[in-house]
C-alpha positions in Angstrom: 0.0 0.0 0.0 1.5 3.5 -0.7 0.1 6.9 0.5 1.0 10.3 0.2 1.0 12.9 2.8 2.6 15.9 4.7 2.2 16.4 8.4 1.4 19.6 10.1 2.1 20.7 13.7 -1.2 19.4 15.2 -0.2 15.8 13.7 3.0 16.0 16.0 0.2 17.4 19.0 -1.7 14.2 18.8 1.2 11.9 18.8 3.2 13.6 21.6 -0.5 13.2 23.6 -1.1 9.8 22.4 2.6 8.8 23.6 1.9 10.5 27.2 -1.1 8.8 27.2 -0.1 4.6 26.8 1.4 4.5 30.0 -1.4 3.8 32.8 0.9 4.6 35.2 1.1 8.4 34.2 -2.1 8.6 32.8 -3.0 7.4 36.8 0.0 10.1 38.1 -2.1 12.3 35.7 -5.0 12.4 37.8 -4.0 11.8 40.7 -2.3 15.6 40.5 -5.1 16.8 39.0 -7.0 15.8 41.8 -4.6 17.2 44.5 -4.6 20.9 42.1 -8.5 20.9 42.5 -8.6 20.0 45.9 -5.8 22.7 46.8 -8.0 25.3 45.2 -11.1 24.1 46.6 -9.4 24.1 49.9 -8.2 27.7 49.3 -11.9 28.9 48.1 -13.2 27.6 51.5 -10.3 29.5 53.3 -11.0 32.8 51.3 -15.2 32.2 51.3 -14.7 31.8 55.4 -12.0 35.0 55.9 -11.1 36.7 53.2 -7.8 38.4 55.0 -6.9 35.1 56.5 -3.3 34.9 57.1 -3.2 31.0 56.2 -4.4 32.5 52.8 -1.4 34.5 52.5 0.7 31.1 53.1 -0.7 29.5 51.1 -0.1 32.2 48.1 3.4 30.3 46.9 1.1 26.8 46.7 -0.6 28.4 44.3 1.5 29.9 41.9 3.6 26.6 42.0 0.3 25.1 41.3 -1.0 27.2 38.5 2.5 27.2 36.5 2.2 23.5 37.2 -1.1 23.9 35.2 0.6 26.3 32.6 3.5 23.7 31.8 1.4 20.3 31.6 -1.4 21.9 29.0 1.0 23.8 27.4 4.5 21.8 26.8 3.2 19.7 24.7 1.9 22.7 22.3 5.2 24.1 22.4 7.1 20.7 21.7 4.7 19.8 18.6 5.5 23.4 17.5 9.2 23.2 17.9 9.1 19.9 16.4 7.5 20.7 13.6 9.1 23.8 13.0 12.8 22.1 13.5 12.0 19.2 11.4 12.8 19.9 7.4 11.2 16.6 6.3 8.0 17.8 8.2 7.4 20.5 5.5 7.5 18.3 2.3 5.5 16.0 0.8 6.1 12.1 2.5 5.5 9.1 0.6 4.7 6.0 2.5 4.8 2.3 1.1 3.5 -0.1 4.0 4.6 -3.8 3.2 5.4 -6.9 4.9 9.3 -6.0 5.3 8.1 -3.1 6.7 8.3 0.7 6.0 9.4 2.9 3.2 9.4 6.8 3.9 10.6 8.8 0.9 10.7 12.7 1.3 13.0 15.4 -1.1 16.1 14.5 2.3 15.3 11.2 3.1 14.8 7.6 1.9 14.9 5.1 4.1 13.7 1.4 4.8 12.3 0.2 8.1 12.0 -3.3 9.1 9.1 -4.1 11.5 11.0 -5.0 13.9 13.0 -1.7 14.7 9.4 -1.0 16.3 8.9 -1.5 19.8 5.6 0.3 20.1 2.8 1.6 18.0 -0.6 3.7 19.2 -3.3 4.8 17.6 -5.3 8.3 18.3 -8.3 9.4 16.3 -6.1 11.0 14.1 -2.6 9.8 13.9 -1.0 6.7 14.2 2.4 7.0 16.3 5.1 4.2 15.7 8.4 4.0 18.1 11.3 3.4 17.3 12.1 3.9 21.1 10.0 4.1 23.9 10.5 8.1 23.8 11.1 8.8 20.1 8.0 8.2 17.9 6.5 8.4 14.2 3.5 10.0 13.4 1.5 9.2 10.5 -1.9 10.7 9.8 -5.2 9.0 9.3 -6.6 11.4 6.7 -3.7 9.8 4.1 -6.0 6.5 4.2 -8.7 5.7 2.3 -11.5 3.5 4.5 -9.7 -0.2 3.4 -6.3 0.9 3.0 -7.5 2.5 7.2 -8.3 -1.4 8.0 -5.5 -2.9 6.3 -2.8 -0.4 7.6 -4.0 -1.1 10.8 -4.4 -5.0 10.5 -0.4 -4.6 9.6 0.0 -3.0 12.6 -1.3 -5.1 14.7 0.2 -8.2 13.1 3.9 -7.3 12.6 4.3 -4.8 15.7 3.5 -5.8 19.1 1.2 -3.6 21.1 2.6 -2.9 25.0 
């Protein structure tokens, strides 16, 4: 099967999401801080609700900033990442051609040609959008769904999950 695309930044977004999101075990630490952000703010609410000029309020001022750029850094890294990445990538910003076989895969671009057997994969996810192969735990592929037409979605896929085993 061969398929022509080119990625854009928000194709790097879902992948770097996708990739944060296979590991239960953050996905868990995930909400688990999440939970202890909203209870901190809740906590602080009831503080300022009850005494507005409380001096625990005041203490707890520090919390909160380290709280909110918390916020700041988790919903917005990975914007800035899939930006960079795009952005630092020249192959990003041409036209990819894509041959899916039983060897494996063929990526050809204007800088690069290269052959990848199936088993340099450790990994592979899939996100409503993008698939994301890896190479390496941390270092991942992203191909986009929209390339595919409906079979060539079901077959691609079917490869997938037949030459590259799922963790």
């Amino acid at each position: 099967m061969e398929v022509n695309y080119q990625l854009a930044a928000d194709d790097y977004l879902r992948a770097i999401k996708a990739s944060r999101n296979r590991n239960a075990f953050f996905r868990w630490l995930y909400r688990l801080c999440l939970g202890i952000v909203i209870l901190a703010f809740g906590i602080g609410a009831a503080l300022f609700t009850i005494d507005p000029h409380s001096r625990a309020l005041r203490n707890l001022a520090p919390l909160y900033v380290v709280l909110i750029l918390w916020i700041v850094w988790f919903y917005g890294a990975p914007y800035l990442s899939a930006r960079s990445q795009f952005r630092g990538s020249p192959s990003a910003n041409t036209p990819i051609t894509l041959i899916a076989a039983d060897e494996g895969l063929h990526f050809r671009s204007r800088q690069t040609d290269s052959k990848v057997a199936w088993s340099a994969y450790v990994n592979w996810t899939e996100e409503k959008t993008i698939f994301a192969l890896f190479p390496h735990p941390k270092i991942f592929i992203v191909i986009p769904k929209r390339v595919f037409s409906a079979e060539q979605l079901v077959e691609f896929r079917e490869l997938l999950r037949q030459k590259v085993k799922q963790k």
